[in-house]
N, C-alpha and C positions, 0 to 999 in steps of 0.2 A: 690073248688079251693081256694087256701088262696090268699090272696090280693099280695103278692110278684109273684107267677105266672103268676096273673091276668096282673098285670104295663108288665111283660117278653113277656106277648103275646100280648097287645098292642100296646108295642113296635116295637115288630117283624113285628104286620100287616102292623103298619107304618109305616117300612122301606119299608117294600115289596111295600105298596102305590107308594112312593114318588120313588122308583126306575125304578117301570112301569111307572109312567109319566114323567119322566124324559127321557126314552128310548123312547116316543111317541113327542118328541120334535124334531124343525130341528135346529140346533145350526146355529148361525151369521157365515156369508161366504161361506154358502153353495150353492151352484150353483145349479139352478131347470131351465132344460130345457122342453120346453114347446112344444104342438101343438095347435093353436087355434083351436077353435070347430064350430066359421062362421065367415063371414066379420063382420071388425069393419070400419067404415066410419066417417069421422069430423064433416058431415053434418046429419047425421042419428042419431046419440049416443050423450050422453048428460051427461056433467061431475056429478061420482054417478053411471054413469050405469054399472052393473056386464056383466061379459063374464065367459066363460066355454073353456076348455081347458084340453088335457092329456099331463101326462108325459113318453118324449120321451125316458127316462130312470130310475133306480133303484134312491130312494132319501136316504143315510144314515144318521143314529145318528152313528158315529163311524165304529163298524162292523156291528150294527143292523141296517136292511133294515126297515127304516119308513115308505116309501110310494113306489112303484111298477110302474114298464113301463106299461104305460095304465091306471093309475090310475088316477081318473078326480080332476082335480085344478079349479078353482076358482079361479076370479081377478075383479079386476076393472078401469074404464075408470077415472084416478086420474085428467083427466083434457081434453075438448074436445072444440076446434074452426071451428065453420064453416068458410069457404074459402070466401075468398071479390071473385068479380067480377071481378076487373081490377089489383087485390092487397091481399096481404095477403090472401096467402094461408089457406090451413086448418091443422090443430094441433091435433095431437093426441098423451097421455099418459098415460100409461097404467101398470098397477104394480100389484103383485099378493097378495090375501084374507089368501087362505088357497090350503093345498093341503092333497089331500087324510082325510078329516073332521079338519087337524093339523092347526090352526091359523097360519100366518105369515105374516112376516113384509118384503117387498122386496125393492130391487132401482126401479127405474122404467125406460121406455122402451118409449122415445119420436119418434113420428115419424113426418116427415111435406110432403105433398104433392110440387110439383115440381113447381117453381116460375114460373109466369107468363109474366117478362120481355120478352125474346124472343119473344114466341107464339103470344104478342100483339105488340112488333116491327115490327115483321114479317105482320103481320095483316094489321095493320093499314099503314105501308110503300109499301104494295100491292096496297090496295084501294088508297093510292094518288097516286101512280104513272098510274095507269089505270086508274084514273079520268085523271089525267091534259093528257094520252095519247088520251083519247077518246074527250076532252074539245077541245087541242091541234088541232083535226083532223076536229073538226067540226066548232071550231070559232078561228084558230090562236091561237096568245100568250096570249090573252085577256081572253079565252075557255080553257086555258090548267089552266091559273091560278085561275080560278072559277072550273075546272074539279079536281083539287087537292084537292079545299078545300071541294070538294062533295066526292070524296073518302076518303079522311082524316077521315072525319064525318062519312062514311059510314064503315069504317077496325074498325073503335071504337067503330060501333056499330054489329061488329060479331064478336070485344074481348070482349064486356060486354054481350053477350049473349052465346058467349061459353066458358066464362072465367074463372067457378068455379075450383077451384085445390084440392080437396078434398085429405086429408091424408089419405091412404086405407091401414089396415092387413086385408089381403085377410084368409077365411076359410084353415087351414092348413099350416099356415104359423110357422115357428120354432121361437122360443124368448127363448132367457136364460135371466135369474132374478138370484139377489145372496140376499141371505136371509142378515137383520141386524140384 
């Protein structure tokens, strides 16, 4: 083969290279919707931890199909807060790795578990008011106002001990991600 051939066919491989992995790419704004593969939890997962997940549909480069309905994705926990007790909930963010073996860069997908105000106003405005009724009942005004401050004490201490608010993607949950 003379050396002029030779450059025409290394060229040619190298087109053909660089056009297959180009077609094995997901282009920036591509929308990949997801199924998680188990629960993710605030309190359990630790920012750095991977998760597993399929897609709920076809992913394309253009007209060519890069990655298939059912095909398993890969993510990660970008960022993970266990829940306070009486405060601050739990934080979960979550963004995707790769899909179908294709590397990608995605937004990511915050979640937070549900405040705690209520459930501990409620709480604790329960336990005084049955303290100072029961205080009330047994030693007058004197017993209602020591019976308050023993239920007060007592609603705060069944908001700190049922109080975690953990962020949860529950197994099977749907998330879309859009590629950058």
């Amino acid at each position: 083969m003379t050396p002029k051939k030779i450059s025409v066919a290394l060229a040619f491989i190298l087109l053909a290279t660089l056009t297959a992995a180009a077609a094995n790419t997901i282009p920036a704004g591509t929308t990949i919707t997801i199924r998680t593969g188990s629960t993710l939890e605030s309190g359990k997962v630790a920012s750095g931890s991977t998760f597993d997940g399929t897609l709920t549909k076809d992913v394309k480069n253009g007209n060519t199909v890069v990655a298939k309905k059912g095909d398993s994705v890969q993510g990660k926990v970008v960022y993970a807060k266990d829940s306070g007790r009486l405060h601050k909930p739990g934080i979960l963010r979550l963004a995707l790795t790769s899909v179908n073996g294709i590397p990608v860069s995605t937004t990511s997908r915050t979640f937070q578990g549900k405040g705690h105000t209520k459930g501990n106003v409620t709480k604790i405005g329960v336990g005084t008011g049955a303290g100072a009724l029961i205080g009330g009942l047994a030693g007058g005004g004197k017993g209602a106002l020591i019976g308050a401050g023993a239920g007060a004490a007592a609603g705060t201490g069944v908001a700190y001990a049922t109080g975690k608010e953990q962020a949860v993607v529950r197994a099977e949950t749907t998330l879309t991600f859009t590629t950058r």
